[in-house]
DSSP file (Angstrom, degrees, kcal/mol; ACC not computed):
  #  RESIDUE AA STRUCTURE BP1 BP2  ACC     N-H-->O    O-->H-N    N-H-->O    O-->H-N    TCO  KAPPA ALPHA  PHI   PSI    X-CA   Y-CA   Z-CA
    1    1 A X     >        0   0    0      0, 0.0     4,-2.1     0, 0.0     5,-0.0   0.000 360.0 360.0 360.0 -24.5  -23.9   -6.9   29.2
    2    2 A X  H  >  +     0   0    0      1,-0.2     4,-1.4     2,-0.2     5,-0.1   0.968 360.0  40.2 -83.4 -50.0  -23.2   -3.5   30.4
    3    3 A X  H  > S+     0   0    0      1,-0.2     4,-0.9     2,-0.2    -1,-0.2   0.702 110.3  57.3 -65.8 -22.1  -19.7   -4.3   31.3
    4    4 A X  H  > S+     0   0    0      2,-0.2     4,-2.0     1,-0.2    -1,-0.2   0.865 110.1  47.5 -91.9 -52.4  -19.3   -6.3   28.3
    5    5 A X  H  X S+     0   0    0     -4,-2.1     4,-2.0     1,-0.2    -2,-0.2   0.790 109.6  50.4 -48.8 -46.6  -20.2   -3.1   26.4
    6    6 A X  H  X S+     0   0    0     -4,-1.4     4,-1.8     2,-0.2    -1,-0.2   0.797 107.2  53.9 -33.2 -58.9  -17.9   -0.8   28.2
    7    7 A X  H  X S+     0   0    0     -4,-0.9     4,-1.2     2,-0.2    -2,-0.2   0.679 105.9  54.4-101.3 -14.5  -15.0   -3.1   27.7
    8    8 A X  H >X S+     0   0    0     -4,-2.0     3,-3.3     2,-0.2     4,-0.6   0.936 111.2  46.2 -67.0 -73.8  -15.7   -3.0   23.6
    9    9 A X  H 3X S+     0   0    0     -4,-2.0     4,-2.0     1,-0.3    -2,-0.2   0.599 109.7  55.9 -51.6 -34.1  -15.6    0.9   23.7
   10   10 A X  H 3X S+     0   0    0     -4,-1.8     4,-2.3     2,-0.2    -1,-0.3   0.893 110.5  39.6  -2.9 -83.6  -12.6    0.5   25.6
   11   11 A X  H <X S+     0   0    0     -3,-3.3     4,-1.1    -4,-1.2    -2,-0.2   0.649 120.6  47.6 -80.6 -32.3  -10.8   -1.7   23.0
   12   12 A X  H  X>S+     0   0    0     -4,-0.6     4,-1.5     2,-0.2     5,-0.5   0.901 110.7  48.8 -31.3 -75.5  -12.2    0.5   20.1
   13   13 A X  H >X5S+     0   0    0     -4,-2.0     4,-1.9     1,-0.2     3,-1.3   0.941 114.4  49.1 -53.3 -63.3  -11.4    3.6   21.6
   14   14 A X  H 3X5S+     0   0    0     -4,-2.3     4,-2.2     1,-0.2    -1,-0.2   0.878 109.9  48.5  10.1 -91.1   -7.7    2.2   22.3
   15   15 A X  H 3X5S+     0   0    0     -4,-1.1     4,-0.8     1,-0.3    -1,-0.2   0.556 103.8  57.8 -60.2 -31.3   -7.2    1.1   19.2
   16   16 A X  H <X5S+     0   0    0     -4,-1.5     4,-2.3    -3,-1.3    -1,-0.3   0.604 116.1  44.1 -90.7 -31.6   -8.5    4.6   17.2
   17   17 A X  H  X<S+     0   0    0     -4,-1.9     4,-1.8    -5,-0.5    -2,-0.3   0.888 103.9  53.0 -95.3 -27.7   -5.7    6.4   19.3
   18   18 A X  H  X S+     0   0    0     -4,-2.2     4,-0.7    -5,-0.3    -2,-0.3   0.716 114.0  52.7 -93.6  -8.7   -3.0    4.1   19.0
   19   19 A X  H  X S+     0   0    0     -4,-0.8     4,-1.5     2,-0.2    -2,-0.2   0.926 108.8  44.3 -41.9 -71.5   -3.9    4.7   14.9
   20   20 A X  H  X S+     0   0    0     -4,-2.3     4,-2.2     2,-0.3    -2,-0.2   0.834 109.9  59.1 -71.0 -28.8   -3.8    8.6   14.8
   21   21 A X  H  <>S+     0   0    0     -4,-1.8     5,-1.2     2,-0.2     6,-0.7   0.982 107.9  46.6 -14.4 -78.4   -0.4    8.1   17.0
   22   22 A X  H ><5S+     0   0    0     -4,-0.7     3,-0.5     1,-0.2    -2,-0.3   0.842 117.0  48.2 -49.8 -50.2    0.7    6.0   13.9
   23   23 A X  H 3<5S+     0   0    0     -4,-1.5    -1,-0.2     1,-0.2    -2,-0.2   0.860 117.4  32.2 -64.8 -50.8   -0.5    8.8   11.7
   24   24 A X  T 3<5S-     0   0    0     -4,-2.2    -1,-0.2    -5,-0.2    -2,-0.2   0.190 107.0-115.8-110.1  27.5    0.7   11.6   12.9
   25   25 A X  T < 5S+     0   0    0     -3,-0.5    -3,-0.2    -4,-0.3    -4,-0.1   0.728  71.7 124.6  38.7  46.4    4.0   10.3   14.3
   26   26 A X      < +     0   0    0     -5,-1.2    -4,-0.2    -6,-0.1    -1,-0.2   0.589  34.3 104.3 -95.7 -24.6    3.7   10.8   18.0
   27   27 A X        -     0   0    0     -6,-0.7     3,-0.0     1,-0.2    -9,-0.0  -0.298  56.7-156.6 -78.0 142.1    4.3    7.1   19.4
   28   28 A X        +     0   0    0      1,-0.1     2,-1.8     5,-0.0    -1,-0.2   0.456  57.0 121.9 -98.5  -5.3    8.0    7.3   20.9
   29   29 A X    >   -     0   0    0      1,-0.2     3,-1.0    -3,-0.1     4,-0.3  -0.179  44.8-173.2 -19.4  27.6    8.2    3.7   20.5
   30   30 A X  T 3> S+     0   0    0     -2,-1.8     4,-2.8     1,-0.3     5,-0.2   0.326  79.1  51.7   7.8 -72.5   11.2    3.1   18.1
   31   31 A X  H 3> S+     0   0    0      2,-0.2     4,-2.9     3,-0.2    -1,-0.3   0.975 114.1  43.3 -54.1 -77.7   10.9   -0.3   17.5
   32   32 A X  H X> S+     0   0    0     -3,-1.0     3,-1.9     2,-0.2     4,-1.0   0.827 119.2  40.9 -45.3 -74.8    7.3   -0.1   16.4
   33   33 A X  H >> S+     0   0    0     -4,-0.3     4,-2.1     1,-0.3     3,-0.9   0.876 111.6  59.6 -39.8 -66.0    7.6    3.3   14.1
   34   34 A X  H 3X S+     0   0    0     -4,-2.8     4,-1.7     1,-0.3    -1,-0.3   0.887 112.0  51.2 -36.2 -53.6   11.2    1.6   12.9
   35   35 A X  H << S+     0   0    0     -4,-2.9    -1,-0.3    -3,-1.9    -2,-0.2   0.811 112.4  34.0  37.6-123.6    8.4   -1.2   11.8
   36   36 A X  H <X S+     0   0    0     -4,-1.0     4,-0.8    -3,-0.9    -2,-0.3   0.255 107.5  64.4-114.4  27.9    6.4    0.0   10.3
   37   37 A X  H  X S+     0   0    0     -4,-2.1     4,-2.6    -5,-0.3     5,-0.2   0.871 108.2  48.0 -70.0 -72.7    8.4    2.5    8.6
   38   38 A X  H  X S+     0   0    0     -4,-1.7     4,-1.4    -5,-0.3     5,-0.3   0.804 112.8  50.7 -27.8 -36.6   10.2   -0.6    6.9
   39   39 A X  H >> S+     0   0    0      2,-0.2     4,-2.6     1,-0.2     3,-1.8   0.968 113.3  49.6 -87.3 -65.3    6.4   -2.0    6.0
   40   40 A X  H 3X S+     0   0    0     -4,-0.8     4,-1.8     1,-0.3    -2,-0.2   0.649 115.7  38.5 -10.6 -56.1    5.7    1.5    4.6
   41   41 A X  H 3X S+     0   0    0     -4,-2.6     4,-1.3     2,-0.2    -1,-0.3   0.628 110.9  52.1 -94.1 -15.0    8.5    1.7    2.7
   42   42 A X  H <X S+     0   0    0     -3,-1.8     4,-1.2    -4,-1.4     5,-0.4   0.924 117.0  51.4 -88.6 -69.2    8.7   -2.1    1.3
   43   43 A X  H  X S+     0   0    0     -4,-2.6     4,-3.1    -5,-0.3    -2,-0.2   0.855 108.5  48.8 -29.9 -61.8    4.6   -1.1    0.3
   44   44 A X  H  X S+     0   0    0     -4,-1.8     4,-2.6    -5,-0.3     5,-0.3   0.961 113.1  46.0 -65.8 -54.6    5.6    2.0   -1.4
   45   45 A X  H >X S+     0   0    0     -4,-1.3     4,-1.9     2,-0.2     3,-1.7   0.889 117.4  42.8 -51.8 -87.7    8.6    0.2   -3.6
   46   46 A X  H 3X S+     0   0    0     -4,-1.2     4,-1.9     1,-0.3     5,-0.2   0.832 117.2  47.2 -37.9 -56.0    6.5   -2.8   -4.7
   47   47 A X  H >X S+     0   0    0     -4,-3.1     4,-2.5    -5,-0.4     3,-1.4   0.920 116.3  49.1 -33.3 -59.2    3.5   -0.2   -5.3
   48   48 A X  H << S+     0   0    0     -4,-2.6     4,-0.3    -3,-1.7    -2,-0.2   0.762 116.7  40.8 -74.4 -47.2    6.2    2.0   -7.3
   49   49 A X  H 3< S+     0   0    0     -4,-1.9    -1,-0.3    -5,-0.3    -2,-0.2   0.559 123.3  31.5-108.7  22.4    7.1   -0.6   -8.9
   50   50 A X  H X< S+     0   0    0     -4,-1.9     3,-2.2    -3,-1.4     6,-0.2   0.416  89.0 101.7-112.8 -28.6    3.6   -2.8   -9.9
   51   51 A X  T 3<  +     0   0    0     -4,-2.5    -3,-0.1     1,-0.3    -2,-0.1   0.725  68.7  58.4 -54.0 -34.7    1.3    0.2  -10.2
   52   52 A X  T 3  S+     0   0    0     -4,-0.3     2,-0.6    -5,-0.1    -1,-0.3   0.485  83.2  83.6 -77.2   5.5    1.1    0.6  -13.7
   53   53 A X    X   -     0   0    0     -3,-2.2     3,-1.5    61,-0.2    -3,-0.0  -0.810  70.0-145.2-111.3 152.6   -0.1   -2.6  -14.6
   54   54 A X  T 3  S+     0   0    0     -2,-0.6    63,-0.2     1,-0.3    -1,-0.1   0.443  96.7  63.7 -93.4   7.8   -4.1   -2.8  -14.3
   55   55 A X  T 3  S+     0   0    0      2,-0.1     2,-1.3     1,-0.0    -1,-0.3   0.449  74.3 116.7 -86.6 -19.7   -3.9   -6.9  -13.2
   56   56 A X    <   +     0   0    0     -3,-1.5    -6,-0.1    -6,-0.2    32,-0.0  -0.200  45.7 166.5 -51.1  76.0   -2.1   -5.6  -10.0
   57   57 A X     >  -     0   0    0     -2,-1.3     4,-1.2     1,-0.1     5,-0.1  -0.136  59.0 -94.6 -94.3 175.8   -4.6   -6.6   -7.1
   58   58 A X  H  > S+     0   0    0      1,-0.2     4,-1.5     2,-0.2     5,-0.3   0.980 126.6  58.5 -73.6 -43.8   -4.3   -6.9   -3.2
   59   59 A X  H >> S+     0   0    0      2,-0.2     3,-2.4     3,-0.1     4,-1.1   0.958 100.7  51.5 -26.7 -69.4   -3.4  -10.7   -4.1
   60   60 A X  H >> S+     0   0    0      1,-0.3     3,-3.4    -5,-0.2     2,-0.7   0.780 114.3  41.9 -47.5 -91.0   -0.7   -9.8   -6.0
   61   61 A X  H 3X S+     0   0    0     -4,-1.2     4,-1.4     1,-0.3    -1,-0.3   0.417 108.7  60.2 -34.3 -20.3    0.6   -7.6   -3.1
   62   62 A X  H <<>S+     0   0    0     -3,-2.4     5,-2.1    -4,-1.5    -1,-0.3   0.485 111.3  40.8-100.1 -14.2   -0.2  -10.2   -0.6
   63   63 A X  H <<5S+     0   0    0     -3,-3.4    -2,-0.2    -4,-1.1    -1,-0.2   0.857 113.7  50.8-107.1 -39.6    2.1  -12.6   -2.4
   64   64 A X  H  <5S+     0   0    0     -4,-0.6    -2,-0.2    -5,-0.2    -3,-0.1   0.995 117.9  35.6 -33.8 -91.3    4.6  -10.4   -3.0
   65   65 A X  T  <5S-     0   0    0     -4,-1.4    -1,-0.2     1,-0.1    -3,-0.2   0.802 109.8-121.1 -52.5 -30.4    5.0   -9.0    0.5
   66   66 A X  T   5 +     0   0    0      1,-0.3     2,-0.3    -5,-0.2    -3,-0.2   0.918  67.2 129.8  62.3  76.3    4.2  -12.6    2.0
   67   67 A X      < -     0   0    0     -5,-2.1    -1,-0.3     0, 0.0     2,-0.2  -0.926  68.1-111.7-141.8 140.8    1.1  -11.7    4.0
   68   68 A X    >>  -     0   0    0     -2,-0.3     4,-3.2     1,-0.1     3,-1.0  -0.529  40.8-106.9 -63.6 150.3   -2.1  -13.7    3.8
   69   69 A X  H 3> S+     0   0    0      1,-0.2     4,-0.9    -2,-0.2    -1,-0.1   0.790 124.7  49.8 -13.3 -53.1   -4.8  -11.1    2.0
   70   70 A X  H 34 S+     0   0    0      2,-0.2    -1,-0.2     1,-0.2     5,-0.0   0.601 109.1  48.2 -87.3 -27.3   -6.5  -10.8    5.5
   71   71 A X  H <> S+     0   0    0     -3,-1.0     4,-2.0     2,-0.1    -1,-0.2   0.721 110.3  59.6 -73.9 -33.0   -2.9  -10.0    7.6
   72   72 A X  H  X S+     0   0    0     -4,-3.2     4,-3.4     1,-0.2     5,-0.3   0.937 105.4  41.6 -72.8 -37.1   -2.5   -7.5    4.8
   73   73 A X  H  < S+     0   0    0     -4,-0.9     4,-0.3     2,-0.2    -1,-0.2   0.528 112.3  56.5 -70.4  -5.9   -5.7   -5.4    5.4
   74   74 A X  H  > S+     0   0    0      3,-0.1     4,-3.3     2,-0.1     5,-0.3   0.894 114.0  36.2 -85.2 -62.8   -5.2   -5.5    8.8
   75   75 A X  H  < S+     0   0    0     -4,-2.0    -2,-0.2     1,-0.3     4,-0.2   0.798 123.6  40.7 -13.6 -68.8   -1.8   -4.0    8.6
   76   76 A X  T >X>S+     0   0    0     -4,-3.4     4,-3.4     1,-0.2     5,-0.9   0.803 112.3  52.8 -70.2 -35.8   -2.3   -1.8    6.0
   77   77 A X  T 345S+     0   0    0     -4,-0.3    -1,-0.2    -3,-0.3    -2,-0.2   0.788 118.7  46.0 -96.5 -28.6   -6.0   -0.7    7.3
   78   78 A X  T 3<5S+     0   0    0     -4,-3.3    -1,-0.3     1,-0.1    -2,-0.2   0.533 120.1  38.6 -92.6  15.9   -3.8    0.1   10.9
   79   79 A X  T <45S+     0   0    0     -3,-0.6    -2,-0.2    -5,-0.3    -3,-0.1   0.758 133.8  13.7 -97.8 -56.6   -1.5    1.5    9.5
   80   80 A X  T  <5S-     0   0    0     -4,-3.4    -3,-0.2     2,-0.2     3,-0.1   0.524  95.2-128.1-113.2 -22.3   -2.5    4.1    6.3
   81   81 A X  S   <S+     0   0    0     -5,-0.9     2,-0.3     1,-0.4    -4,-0.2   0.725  78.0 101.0  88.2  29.4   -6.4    3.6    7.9
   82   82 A X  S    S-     0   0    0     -6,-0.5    -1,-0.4     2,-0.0     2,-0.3  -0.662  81.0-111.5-123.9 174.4   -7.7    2.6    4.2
   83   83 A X    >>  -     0   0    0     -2,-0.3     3,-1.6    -3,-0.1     4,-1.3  -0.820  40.5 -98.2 -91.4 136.3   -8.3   -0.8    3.2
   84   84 A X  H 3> S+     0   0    0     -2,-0.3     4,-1.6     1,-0.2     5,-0.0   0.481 116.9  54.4 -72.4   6.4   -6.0   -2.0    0.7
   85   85 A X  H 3> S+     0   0    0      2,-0.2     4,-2.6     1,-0.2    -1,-0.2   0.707 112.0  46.8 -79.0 -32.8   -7.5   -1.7   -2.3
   86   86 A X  H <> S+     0   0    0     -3,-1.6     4,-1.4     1,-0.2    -2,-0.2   0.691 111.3  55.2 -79.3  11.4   -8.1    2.1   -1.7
   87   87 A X  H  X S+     0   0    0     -4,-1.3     4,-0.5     2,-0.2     3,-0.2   0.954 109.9  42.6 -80.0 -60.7   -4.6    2.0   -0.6
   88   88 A X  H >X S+     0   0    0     -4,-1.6     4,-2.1    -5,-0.2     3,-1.1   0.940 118.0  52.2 -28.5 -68.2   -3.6    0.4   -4.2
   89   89 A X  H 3X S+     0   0    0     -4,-2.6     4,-0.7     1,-0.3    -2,-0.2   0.757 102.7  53.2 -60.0 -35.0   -6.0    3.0   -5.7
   90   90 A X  H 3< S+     0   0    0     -4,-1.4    -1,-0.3    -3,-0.2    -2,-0.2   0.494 106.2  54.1 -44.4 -41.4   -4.7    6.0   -4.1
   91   91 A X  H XX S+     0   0    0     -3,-1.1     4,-3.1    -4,-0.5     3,-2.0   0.866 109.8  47.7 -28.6 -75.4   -1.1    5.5   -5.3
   92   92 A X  H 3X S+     0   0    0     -4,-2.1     4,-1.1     1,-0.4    -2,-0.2   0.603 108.2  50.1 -98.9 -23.6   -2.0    5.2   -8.4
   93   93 A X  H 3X S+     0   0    0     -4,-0.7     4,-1.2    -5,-0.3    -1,-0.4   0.657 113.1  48.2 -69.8 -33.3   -4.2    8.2   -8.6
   94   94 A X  H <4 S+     0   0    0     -3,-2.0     4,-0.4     2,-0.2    -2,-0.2   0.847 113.3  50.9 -84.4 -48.3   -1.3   10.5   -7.0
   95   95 A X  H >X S+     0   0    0     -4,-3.1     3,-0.9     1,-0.2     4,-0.5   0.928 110.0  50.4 -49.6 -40.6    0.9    9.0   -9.5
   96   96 A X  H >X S+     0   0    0     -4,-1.1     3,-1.1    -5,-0.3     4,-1.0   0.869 111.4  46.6 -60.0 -43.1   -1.7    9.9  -12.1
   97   97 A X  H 3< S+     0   0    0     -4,-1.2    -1,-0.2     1,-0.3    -2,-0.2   0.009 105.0  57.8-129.2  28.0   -2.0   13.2  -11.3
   98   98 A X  H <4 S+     0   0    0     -3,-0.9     4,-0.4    -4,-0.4    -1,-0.3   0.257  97.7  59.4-132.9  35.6    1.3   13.8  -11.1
   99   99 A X  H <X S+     0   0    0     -3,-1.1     4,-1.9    -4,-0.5     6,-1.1   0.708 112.3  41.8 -87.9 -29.0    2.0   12.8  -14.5
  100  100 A X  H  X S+     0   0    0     -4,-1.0     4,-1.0     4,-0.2    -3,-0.2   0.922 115.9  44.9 -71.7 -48.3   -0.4   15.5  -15.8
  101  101 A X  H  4 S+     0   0    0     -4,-0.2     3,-0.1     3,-0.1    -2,-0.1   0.992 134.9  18.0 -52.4 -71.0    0.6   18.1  -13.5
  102  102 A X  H  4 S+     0   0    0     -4,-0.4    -3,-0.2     1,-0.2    -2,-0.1   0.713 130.5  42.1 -50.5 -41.2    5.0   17.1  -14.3
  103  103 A X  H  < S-     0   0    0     -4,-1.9    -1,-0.2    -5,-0.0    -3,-0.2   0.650  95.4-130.1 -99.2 -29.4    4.9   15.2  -17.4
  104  104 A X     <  +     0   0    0     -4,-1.0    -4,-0.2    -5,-0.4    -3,-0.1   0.791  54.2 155.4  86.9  24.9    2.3   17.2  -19.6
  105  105 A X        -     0   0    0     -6,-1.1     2,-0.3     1,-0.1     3,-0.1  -0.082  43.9-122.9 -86.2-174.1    0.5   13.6  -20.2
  106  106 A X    >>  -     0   0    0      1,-0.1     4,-2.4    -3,-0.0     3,-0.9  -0.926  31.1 -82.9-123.5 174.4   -2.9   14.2  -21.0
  107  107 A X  H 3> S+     0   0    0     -2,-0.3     4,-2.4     1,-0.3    -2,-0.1   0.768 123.6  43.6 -16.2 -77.3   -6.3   12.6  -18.9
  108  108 A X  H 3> S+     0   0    0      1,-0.3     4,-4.2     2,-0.2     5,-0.3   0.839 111.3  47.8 -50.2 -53.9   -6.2    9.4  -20.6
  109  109 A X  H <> S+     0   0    0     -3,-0.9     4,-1.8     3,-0.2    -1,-0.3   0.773 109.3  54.5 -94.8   0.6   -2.7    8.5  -20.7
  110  110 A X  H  < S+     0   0    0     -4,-2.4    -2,-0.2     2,-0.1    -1,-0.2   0.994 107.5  53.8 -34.2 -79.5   -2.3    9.3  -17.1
  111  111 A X  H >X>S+     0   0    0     -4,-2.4     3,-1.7     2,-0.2     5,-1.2   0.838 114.8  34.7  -3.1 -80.8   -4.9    7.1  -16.5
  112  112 A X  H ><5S+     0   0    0     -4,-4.2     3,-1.0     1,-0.3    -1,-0.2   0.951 112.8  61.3 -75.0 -26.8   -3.6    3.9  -18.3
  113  113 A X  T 3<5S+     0   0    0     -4,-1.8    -1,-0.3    -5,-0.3    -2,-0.2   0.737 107.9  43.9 -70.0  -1.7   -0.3    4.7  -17.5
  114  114 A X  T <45S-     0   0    0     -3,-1.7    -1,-0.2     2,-0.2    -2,-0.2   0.669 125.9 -93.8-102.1 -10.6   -1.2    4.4  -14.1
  115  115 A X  T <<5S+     0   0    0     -4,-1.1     2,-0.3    -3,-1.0    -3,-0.2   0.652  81.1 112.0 121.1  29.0   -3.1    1.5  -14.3
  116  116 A X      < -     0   0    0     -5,-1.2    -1,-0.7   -24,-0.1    -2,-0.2  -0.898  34.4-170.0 -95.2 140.8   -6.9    2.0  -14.8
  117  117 A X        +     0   0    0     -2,-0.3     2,-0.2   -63,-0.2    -5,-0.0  -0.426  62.4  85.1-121.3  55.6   -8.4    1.2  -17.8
  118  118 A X        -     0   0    0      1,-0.0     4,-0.3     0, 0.0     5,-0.1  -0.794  54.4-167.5-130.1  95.9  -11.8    2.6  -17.3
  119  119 A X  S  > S+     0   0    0     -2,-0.2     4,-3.5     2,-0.2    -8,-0.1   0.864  90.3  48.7 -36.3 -72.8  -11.9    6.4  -18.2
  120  120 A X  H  > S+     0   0    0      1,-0.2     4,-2.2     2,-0.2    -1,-0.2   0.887 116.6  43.7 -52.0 -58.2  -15.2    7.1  -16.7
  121  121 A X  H  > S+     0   0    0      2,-0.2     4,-0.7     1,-0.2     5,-0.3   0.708 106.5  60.7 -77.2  -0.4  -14.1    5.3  -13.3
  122  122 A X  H  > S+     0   0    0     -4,-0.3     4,-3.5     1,-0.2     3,-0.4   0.847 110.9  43.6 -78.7 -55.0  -10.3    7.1  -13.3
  123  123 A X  H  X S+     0   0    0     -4,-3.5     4,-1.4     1,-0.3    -2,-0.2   0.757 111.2  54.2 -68.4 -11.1  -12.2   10.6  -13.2
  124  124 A X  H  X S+     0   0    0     -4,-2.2     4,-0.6     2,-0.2    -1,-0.3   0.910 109.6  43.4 -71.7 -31.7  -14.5    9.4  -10.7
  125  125 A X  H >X S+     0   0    0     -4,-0.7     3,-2.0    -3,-0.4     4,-1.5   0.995 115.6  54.2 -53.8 -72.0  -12.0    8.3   -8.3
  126  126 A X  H >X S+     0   0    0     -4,-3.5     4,-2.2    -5,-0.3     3,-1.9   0.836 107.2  46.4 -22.6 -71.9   -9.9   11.5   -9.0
  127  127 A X  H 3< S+     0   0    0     -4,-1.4     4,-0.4     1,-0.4    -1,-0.3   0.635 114.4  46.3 -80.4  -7.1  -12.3   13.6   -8.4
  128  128 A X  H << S+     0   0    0     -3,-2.0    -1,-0.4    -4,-0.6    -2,-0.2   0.857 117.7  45.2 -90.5 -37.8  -13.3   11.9   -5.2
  129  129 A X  H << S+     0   0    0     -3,-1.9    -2,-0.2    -4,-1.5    -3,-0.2   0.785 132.0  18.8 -56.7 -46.7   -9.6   11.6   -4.2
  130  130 A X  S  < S-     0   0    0     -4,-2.2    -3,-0.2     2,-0.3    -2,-0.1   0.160  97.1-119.2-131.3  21.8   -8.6   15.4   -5.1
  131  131 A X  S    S+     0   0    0     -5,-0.4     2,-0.2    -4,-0.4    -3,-0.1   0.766  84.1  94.3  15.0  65.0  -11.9   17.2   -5.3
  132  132 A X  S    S-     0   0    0     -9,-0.1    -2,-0.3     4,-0.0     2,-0.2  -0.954  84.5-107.8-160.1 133.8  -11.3   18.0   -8.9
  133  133 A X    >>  -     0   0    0     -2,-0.2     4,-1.4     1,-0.1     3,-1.2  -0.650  44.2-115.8 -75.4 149.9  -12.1   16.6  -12.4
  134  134 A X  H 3> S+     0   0    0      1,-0.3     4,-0.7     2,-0.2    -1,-0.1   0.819 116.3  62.0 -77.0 -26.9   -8.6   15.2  -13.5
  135  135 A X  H 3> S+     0   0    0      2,-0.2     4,-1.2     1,-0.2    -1,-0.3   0.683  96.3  62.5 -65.7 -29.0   -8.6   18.0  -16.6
  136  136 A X  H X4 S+     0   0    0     -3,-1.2     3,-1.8     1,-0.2    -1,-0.2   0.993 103.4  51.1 -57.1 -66.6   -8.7   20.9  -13.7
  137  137 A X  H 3< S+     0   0    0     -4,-1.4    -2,-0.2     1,-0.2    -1,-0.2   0.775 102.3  55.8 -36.1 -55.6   -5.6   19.6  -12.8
  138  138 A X  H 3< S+     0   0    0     -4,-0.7     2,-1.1     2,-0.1    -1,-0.2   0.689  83.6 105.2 -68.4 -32.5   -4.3   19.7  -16.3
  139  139 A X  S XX S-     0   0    0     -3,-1.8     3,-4.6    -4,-1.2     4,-0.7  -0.322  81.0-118.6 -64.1 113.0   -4.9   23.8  -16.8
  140  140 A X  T 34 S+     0   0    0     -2,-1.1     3,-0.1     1,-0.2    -1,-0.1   0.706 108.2  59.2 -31.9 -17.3   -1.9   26.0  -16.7
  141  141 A X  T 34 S+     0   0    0      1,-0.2    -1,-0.2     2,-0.1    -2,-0.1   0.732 100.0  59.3 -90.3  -8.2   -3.4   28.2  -13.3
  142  142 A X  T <4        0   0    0     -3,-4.6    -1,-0.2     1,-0.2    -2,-0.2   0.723 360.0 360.0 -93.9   5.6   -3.5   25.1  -11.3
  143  143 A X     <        0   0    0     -4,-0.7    -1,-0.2    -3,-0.1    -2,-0.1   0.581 360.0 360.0-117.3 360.0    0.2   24.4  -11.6
């Protein structure tokens, strides 16, 4: 049991490094970074171009990209270290908030243009995302 234990922490431990590698762009591995650079960027286009609409779900992306759901979270969740719905949600919140800052939008149509339709749940997410209510954002000293 002891060894058994050992050889999880191991494979855990492993696994947590060869992730902040991937994060902070230390593996010298070509091939791999080359990748998931490609996976990265194929995610960001589809995102880019799906975000705004508020039926756009990890399904949808999973069909898109042609990964099952469960291949996609793995990916994604070793990859960006979120799961993919906060992955989704996170886009669409940087997108949001930089339609207020760029665009002049105001809260609300940030929001739906980005592809919540919940008010109450856009600004909680913000403000958990950018440790700000999305209207701070919107005042002429924070830009």
């Amino acid at each position: 049991m002891k060894e058994l234990r050992v050889r999880v922490s191991s494979l855990i431990e492993n696994r947590e490094k060869l992730r902040k590698s991937l994060e902070t762009g230390l593996n010298n591995k070509l091939a791999l970074e080359d990748v998931t650079d490609r996976f990265l960027l194929k995610l960001n286009s589809l995102l880019t171009d799906n975000y705004q609409r508020e039926d756009f779900s990890v399904e949808n992306l999973s069909d898109i990209i042609g990964m099952s759901p469960r291949q996609l979270q793995r990916k994604i969740r070793a990859v960006a270290g979120k799961s993919p719905n906060n992955f989704i949600r996170s886009f669409r919140l940087i997108k949001a908030k930089q339609m207020i800052i760029s665009q002049k939008m105001s809260v609300s149509e940030a929001a739906y243009s980005s592809g919540f339709n919940n008010l109450s749940y856009f600004a909680k997410c913000y403000k958990e995302e950018f440790g700000e209510s999305p209207s701070m954002s919107n005042e002429p000293e924070n830009q």
